[in-house]
C-alpha positions as a LaTeX table, in Angstrom:
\begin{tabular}{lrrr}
\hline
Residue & $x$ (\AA) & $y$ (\AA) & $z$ (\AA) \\
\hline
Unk1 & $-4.02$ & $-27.73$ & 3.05 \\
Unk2 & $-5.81$ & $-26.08$ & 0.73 \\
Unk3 & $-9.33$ & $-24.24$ & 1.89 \\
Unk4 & $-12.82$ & $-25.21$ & 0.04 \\
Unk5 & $-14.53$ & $-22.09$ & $-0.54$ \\
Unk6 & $-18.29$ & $-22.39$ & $-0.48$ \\
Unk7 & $-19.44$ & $-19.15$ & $-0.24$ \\
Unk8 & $-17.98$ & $-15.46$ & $-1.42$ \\
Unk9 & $-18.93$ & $-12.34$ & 0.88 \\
Unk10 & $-18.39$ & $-9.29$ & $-0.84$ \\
Unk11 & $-18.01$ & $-5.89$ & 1.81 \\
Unk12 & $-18.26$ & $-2.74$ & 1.01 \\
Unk13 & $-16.35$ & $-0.69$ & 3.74 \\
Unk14 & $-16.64$ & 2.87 & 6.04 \\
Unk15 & $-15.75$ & 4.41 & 9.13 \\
Unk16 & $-19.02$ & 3.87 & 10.50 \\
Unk17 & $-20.86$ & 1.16 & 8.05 \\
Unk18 & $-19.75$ & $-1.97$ & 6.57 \\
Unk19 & $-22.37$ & $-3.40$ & 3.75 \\
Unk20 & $-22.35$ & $-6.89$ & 3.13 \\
Unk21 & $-23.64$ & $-9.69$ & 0.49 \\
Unk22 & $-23.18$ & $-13.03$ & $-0.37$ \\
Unk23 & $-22.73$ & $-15.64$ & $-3.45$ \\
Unk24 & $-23.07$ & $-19.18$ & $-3.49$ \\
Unk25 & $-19.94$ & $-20.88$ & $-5.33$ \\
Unk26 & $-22.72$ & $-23.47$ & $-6.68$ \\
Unk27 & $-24.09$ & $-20.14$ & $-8.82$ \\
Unk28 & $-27.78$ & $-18.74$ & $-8.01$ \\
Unk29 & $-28.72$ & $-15.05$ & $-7.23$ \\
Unk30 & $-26.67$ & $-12.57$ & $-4.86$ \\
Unk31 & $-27.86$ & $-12.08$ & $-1.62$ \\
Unk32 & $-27.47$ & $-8.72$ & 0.24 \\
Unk33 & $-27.40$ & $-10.02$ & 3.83 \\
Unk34 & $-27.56$ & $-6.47$ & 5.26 \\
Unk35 & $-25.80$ & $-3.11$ & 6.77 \\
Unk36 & $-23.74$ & $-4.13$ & 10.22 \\
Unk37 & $-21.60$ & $-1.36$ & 12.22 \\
Unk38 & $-18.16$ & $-0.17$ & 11.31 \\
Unk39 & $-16.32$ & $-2.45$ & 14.10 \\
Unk40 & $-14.48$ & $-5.81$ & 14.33 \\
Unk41 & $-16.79$ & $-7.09$ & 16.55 \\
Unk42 & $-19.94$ & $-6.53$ & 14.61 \\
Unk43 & $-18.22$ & $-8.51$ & 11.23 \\
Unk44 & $-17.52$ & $-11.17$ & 13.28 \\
Unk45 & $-20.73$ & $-11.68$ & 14.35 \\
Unk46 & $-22.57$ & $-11.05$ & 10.95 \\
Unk47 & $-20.18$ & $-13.50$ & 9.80 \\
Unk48 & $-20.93$ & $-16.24$ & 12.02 \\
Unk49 & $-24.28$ & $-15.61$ & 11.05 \\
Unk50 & $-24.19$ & $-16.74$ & 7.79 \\
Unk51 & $-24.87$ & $-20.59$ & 8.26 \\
Unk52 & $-21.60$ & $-21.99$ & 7.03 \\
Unk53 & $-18.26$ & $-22.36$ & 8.93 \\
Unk54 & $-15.89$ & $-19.20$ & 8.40 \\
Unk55 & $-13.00$ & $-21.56$ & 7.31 \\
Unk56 & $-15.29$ & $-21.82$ & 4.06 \\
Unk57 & $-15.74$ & $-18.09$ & 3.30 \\
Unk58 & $-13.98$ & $-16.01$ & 0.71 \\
Unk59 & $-14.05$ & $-12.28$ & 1.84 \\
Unk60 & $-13.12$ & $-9.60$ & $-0.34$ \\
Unk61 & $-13.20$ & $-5.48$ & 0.10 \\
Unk62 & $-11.67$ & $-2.72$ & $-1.83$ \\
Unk63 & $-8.83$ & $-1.27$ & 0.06 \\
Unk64 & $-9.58$ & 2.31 & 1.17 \\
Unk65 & $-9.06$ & 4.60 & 3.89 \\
Unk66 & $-9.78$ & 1.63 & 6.74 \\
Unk67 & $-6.51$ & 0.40 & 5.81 \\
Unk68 & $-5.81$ & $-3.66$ & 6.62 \\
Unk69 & $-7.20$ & $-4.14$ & 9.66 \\
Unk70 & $-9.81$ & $-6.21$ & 8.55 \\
Unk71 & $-7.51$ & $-8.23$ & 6.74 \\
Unk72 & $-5.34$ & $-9.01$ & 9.38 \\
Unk73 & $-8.06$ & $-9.74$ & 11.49 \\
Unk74 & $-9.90$ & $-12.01$ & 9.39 \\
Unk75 & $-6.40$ & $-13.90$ & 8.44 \\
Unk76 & $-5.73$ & $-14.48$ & 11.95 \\
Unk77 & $-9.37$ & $-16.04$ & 12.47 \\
Unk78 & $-8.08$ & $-18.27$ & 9.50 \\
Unk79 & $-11.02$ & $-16.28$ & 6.92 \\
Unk80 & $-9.54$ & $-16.10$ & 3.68 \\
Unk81 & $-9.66$ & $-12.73$ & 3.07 \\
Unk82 & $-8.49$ & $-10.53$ & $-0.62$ \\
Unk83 & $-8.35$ & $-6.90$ & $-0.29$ \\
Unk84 & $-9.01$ & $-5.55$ & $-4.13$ \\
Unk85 & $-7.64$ & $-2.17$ & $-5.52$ \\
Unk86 & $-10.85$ & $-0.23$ & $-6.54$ \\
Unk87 & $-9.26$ & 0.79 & $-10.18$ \\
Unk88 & $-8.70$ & $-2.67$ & $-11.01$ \\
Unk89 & $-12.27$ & $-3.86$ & $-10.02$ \\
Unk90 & $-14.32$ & $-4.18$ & $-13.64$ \\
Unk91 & $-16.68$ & $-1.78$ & $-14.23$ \\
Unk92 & $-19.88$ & $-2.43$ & $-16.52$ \\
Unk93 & $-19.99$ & 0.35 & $-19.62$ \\
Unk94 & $-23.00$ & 2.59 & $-19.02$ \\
Unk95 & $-23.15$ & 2.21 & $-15.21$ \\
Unk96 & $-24.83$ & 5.07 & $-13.76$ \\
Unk97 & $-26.13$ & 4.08 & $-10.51$ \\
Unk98 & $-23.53$ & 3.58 & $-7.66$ \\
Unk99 & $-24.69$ & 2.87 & $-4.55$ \\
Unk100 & $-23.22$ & 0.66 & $-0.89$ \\
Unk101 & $-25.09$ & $-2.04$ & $-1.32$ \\
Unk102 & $-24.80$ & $-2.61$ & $-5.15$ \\
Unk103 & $-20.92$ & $-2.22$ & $-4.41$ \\
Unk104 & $-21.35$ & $-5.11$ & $-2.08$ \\
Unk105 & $-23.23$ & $-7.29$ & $-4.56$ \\
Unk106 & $-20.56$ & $-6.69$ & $-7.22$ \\
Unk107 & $-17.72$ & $-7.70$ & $-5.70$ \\
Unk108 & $-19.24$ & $-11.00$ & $-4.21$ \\
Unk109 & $-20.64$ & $-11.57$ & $-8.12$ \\
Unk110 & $-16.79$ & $-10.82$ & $-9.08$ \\
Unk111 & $-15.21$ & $-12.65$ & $-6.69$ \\
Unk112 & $-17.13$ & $-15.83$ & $-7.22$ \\
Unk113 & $-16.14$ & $-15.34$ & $-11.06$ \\
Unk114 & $-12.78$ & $-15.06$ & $-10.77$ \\
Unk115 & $-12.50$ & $-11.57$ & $-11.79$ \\
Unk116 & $-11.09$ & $-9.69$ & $-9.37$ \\
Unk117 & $-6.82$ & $-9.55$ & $-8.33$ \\
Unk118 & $-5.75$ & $-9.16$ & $-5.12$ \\
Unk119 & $-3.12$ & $-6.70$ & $-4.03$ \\
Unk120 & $-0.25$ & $-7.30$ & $-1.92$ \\
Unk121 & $-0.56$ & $-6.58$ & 1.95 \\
Unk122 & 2.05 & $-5.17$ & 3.39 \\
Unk123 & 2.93 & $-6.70$ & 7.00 \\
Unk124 & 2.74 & $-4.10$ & 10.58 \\
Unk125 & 6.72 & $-4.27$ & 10.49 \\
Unk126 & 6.83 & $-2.13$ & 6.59 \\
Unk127 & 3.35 & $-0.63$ & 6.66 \\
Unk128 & 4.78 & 1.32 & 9.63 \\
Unk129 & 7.99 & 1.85 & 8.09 \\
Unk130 & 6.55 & 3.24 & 4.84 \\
Unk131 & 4.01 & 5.20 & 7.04 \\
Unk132 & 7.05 & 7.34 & 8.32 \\
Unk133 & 8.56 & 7.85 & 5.42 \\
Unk134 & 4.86 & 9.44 & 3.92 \\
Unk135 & 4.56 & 11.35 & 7.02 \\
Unk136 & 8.49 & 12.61 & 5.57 \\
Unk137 & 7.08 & 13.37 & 1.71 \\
Unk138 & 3.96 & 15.26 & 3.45 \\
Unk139 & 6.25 & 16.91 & 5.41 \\
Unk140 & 8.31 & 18.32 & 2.76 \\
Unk141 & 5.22 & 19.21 & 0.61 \\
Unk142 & 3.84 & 21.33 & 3.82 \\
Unk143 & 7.41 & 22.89 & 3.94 \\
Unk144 & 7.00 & 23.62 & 0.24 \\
Unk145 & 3.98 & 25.00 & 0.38 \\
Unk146 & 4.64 & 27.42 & 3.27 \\
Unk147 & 7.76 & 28.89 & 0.96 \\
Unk148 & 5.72 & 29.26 & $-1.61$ \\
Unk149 & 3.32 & 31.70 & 0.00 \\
Unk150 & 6.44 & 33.62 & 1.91 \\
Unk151 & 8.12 & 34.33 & $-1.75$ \\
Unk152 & 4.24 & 35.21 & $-2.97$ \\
Unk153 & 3.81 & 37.83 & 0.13 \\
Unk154 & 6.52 & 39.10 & $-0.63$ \\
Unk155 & 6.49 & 39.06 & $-4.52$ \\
Unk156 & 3.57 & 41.25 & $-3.95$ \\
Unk157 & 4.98 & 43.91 & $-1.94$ \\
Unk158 & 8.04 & 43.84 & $-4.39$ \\
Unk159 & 10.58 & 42.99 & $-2.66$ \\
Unk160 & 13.23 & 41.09 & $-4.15$ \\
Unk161 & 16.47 & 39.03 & $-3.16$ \\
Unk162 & 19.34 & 39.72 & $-5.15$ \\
Unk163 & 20.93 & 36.54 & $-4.07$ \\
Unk164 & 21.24 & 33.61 & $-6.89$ \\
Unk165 & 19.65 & 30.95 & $-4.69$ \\
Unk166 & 17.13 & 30.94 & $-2.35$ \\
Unk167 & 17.19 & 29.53 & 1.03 \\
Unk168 & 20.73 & 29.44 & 1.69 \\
Unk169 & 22.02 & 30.84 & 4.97 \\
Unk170 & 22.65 & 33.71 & 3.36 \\
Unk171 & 18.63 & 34.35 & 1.85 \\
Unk172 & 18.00 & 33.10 & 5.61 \\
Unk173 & 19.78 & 36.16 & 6.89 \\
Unk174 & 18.03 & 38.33 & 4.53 \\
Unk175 & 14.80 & 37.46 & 5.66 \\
Unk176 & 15.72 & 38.14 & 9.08 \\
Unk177 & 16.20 & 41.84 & 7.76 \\
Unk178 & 12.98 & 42.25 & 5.66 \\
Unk179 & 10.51 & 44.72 & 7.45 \\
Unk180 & 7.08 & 45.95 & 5.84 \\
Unk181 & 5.57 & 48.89 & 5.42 \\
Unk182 & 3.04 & 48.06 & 7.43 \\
Unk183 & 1.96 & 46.12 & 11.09 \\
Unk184 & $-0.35$ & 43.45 & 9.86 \\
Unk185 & 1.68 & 42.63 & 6.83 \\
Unk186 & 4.99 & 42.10 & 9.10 \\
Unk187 & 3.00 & 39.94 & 11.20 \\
Unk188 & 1.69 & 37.91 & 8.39 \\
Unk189 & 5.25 & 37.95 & 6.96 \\
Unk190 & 6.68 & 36.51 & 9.87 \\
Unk191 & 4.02 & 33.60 & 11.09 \\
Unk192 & 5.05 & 32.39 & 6.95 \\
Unk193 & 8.49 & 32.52 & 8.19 \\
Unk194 & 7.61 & 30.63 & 11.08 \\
Unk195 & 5.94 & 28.08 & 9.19 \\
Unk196 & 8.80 & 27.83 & 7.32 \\
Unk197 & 11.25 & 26.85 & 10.07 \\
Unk198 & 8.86 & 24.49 & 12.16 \\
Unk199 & 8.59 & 22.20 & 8.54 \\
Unk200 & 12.28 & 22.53 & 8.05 \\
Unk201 & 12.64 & 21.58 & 11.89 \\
Unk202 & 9.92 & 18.54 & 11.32 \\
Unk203 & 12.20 & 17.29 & 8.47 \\
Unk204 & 14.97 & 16.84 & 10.38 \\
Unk205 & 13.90 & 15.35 & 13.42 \\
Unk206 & 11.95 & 12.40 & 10.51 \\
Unk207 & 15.56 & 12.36 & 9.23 \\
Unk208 & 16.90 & 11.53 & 12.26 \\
Unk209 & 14.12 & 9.17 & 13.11 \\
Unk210 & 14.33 & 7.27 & 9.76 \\
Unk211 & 17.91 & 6.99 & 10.05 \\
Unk212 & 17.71 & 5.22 & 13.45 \\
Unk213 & 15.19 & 2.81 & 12.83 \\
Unk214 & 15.76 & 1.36 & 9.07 \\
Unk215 & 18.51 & $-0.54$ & 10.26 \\
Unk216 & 16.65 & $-2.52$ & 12.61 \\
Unk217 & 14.24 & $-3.05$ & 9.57 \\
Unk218 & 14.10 & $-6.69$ & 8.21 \\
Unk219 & 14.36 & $-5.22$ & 4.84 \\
Unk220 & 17.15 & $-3.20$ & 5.70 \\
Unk221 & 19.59 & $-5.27$ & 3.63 \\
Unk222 & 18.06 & $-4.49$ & 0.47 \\
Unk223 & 18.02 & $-1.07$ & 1.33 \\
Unk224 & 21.78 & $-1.01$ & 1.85 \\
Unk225 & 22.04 & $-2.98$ & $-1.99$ \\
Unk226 & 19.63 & $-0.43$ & $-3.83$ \\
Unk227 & 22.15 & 2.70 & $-2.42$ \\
Unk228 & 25.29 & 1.03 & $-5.15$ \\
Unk229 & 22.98 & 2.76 & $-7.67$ \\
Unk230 & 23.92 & 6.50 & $-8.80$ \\
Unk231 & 21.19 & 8.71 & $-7.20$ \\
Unk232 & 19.25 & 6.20 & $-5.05$ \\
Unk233 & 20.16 & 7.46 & $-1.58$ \\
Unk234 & 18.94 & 5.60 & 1.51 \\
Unk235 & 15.88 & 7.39 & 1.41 \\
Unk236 & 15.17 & 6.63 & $-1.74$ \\
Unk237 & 15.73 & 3.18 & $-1.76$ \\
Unk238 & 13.64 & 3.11 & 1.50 \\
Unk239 & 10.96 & 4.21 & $-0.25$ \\
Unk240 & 11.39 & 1.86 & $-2.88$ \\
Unk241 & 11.23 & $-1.10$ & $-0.90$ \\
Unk242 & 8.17 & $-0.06$ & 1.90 \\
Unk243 & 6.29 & 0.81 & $-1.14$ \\
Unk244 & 6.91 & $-1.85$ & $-3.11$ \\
Unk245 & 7.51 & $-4.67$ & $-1.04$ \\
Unk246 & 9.16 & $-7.89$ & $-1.95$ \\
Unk247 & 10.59 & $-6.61$ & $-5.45$ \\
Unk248 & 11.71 & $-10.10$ & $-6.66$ \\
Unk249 & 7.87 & $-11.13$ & $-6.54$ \\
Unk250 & 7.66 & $-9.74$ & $-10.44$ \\
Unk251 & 8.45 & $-12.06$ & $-12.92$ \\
Unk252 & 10.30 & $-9.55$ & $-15.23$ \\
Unk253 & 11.28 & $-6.17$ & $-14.76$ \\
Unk254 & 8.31 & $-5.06$ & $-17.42$ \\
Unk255 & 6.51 & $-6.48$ & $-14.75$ \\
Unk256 & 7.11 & $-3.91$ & $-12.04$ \\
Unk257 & 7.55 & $-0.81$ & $-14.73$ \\
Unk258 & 3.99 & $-1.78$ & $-15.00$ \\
Unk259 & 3.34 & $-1.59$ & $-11.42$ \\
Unk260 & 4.75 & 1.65 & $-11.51$ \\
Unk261 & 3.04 & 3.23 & $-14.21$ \\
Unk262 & 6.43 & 4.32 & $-16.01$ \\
Unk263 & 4.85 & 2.29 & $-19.07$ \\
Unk264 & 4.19 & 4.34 & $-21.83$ \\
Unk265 & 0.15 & 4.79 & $-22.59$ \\
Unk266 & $-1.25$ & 2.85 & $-25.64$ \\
Unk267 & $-3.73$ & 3.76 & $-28.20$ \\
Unk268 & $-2.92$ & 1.31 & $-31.53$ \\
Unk269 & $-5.64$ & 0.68 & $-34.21$ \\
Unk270 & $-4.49$ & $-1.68$ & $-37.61$ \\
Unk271 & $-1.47$ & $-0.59$ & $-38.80$ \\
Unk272 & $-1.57$ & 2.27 & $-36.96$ \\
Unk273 & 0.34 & 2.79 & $-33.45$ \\
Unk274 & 0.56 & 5.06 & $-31.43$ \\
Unk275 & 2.44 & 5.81 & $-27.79$ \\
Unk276 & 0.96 & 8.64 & $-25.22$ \\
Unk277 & 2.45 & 9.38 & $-21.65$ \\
Unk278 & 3.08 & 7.39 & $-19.12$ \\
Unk279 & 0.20 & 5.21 & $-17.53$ \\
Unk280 & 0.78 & 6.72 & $-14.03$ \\
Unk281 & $-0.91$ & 3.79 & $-12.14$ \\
Unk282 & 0.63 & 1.83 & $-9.66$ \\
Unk283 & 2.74 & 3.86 & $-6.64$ \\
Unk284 & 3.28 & 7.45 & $-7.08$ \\
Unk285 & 5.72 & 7.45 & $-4.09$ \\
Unk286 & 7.95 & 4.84 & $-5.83$ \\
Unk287 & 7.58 & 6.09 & $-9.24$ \\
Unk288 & 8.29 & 9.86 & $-7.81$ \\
Unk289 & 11.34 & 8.57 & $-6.24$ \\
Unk290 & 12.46 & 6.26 & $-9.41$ \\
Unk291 & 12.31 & 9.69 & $-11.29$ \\
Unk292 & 14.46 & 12.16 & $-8.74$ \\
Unk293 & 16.89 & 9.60 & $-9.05$ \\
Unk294 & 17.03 & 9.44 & $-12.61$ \\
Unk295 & 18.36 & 12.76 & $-12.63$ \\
Unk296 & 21.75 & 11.86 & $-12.11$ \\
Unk297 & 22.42 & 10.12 & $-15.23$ \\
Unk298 & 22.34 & 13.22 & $-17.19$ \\
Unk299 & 26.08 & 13.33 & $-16.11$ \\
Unk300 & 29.00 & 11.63 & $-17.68$ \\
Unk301 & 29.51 & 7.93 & $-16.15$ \\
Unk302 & 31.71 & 8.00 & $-13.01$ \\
Unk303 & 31.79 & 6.88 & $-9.43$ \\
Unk304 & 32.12 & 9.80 & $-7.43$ \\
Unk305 & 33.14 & 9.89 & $-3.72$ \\
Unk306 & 29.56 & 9.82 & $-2.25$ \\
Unk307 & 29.06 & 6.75 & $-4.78$ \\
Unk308 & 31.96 & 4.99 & $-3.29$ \\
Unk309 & 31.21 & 5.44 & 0.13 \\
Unk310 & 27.60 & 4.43 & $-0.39$ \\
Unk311 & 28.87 & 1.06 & $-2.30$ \\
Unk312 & 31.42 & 0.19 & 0.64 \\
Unk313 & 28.68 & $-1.79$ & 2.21 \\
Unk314 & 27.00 & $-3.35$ & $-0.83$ \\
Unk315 & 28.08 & $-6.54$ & $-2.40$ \\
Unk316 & 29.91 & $-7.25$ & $-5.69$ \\
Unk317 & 27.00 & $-8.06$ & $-7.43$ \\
Unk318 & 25.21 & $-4.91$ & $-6.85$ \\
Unk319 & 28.04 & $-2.93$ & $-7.48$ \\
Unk320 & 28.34 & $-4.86$ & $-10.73$ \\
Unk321 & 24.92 & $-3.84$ & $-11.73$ \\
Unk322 & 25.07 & $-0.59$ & $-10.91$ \\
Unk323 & 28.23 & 0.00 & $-12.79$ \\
Unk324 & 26.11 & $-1.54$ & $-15.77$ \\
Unk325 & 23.23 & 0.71 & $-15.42$ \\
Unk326 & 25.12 & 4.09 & $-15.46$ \\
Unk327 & 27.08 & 2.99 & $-18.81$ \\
Unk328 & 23.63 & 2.27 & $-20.20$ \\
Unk329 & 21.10 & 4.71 & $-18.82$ \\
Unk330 & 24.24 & 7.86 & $-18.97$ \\
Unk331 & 24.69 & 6.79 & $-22.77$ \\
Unk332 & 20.81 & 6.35 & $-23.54$ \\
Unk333 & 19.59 & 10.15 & $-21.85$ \\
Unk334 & 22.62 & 11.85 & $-24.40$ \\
Unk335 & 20.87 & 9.56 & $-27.22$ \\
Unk336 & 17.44 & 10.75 & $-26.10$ \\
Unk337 & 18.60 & 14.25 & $-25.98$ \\
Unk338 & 20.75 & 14.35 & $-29.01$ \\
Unk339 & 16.72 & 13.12 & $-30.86$ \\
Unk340 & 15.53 & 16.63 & $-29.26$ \\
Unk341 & 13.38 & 14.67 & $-26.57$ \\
Unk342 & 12.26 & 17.19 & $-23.20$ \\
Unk343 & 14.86 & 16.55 & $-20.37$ \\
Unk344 & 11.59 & 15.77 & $-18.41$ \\
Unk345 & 10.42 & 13.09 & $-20.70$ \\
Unk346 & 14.41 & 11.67 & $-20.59$ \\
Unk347 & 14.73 & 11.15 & $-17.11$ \\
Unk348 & 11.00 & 9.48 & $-17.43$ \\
Unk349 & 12.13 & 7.09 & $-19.93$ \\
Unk350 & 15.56 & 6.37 & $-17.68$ \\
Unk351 & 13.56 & 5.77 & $-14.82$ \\
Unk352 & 11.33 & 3.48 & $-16.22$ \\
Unk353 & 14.94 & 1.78 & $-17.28$ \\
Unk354 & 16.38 & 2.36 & $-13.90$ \\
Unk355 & 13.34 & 0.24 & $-12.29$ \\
Unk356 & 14.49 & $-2.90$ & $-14.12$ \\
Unk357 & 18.51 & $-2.18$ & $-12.35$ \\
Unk358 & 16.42 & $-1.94$ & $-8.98$ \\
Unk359 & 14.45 & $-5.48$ & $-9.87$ \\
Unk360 & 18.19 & $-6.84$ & $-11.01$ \\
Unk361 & 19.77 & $-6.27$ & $-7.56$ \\
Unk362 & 16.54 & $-7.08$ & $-5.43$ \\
Unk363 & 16.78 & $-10.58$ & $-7.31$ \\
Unk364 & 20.22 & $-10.74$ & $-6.69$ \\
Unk365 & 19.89 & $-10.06$ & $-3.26$ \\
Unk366 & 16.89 & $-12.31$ & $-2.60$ \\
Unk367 & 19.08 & $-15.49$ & $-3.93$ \\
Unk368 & 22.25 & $-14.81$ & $-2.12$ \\
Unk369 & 19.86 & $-14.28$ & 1.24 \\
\hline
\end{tabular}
């Protein structure tokens, strides 16, 4: 049964503060009701406060650093509650003044006009699931970092390894035989090495954790479909699906290149049109991960072993479309290349085309389930 709204609450959310304010669905002015603590317990009471049974309230808040706790809450208490994105909320031209409690006024004024979209909240089950695979990407951007000032201490005291690649048991050997001329630069040469080691160490134990606990994931399945495509590895196409969610919610694959941000920017006037980068809204994790696997179809069409072992547990289907997507997307990066276009801004483009492969098989997938 459907809920009758009569009255939009608008909160603007901290750690320590939540503002809130009020419209009437029967129009009038917006009413700031007031400033109530940070905690569960104080909302609850500020909303029972407001004269009108919670079943009737519309509650919306920009998602943030709080996460969806108040969501979850509020849904259980049977609140209908919207969680907004903050770059989708409309902002008025000229607005100079931004303050808590205006914030709080605007979004009940928005939300009583219809102006502002929800976004899609992910349940405990894949918010923790994607949650370990972030703590994974920060992981690798530490380990990054921490070989990036190694080969810059060193760069500076020139010395050099002759090697072609760097670390490769054999560069790891190397280090272990660099000594500097002097104390304090050896020690600072070998807490970077450190560093080095406990982020390569971190890495593997989240591999090891991530590959124990996706398949007990309810979305697991999907995971397992997503790996028939060339260069979407498990953790790829775990990332993919924790960060997108249910994939066959878009209506069209231009639909979730959209979400993405692997849209090309806009800026068209008369007869005259014009295309910019990317939009780069939308998921950075998933886009990031769309694009590292795009790489792969810069080689000739062919299923390799590690292709064929990974498609030994998918279905027909999916094997069927991802046979179709490395004739096309193989074919269109030599086309793209053979016009002179940036290998960079190739494997953009075949993302963006590899997305709408991923939103073929997660259809597929979600009819045969």
């Amino acid at each position: 049964m459907k809920q009758c709204i009569t009255k939009h609450v608008g909160l603007d959310v901290h750690k320590e503060s939540i503002e809130i304010a009020t419209a009437d669905v029967r129009g009038g002015e917006v009413h700031h009701v007031g400033r109530i603590g940070g905690d569960l317990p104080a909302l609850d009471a500020a909303l029972a406060r407001l004269h009108c049974p919670v079943t009737s309230l519309q509650v919306v808040y920009e998602a943030g650093p709080c996460g969806y706790a108040i969501h979850r809450h509020l849904v259980a208490h049977g609140i209908a509650c919207a969680v907004v994105a903050p770059s989708l909320t409309p902002k008025r031209s000229g607005e100079r003044i931004k303050t808590d409690r205006r914030d709080a006024l605007k979004l009940a004024r928005l939300s009583r006009a219809g102006k502002l979209r929800a976004i899609r909240v992910p349940d405990a089950e894949d918010e923790a699931i994607r949650d370990l695979l972030r703590a994974r990407e920060d992981t690798v951007r530490v380990q990054r970092n921490a070989r990036h000032r190694l080969k810059a201490l060193l760069l500076r005291q020139d010395v050099r390894y002759a090697g072609k690649t760097a670390w490769t048991p054999a560069h790891e050997r190397w280090l272990a035989r660099v000594h500097l001329p002097t104390p304090a630069r050896q020690i600072v040469f070998q807490e970077y090495v450190d560093s080095v080691h406990q982020a390569t160490q971190r890495i593997t134990r989240l591999d090891r954790v991530i590959g124990d606990l996706l398949p007990g994931w309810s979305r697991y399945p999907l995971v397992k479909e997503l790996q028939a495509l060339r260069g979407v590895q498990q953790l790829h196409a775990a990332v993919l699906v924790a960060e997108i969610g249910p994939i066959e919610r878009f209506e069209s694959p231009r639909q979730l290149m959209g979400f993405l941000g692997l849209t090309p920017s806009e800026s068209s006037s008369s007869s005259r049109r014009r295309q910019g980068a990317i939009t780069k809204t939308g998921n950075a994790f998933a886009r990031r991960a769309l694009v590292e696997a795009a790489w792969q179809y810069r080689l000739p069409a062919r299923i390799g072993t590690t292709i064929a072992r990974r498609q030994g547990g998918c279905s027909e289907p999916a094997r069927a479309i991802a046979w179709k997507a490395q004739l096309r997307l193989c074919a269109r990066f030599r086309s793209l290349r053979a016009r002179r276009m940036l290998s960079t801004k190739a494997v953009v483009a075949i993302a963006r085309e590899l997305s709408g492969f991923v939103w073929a098989i997660a259809c597929q997938q979600a009819t045969n389930r």
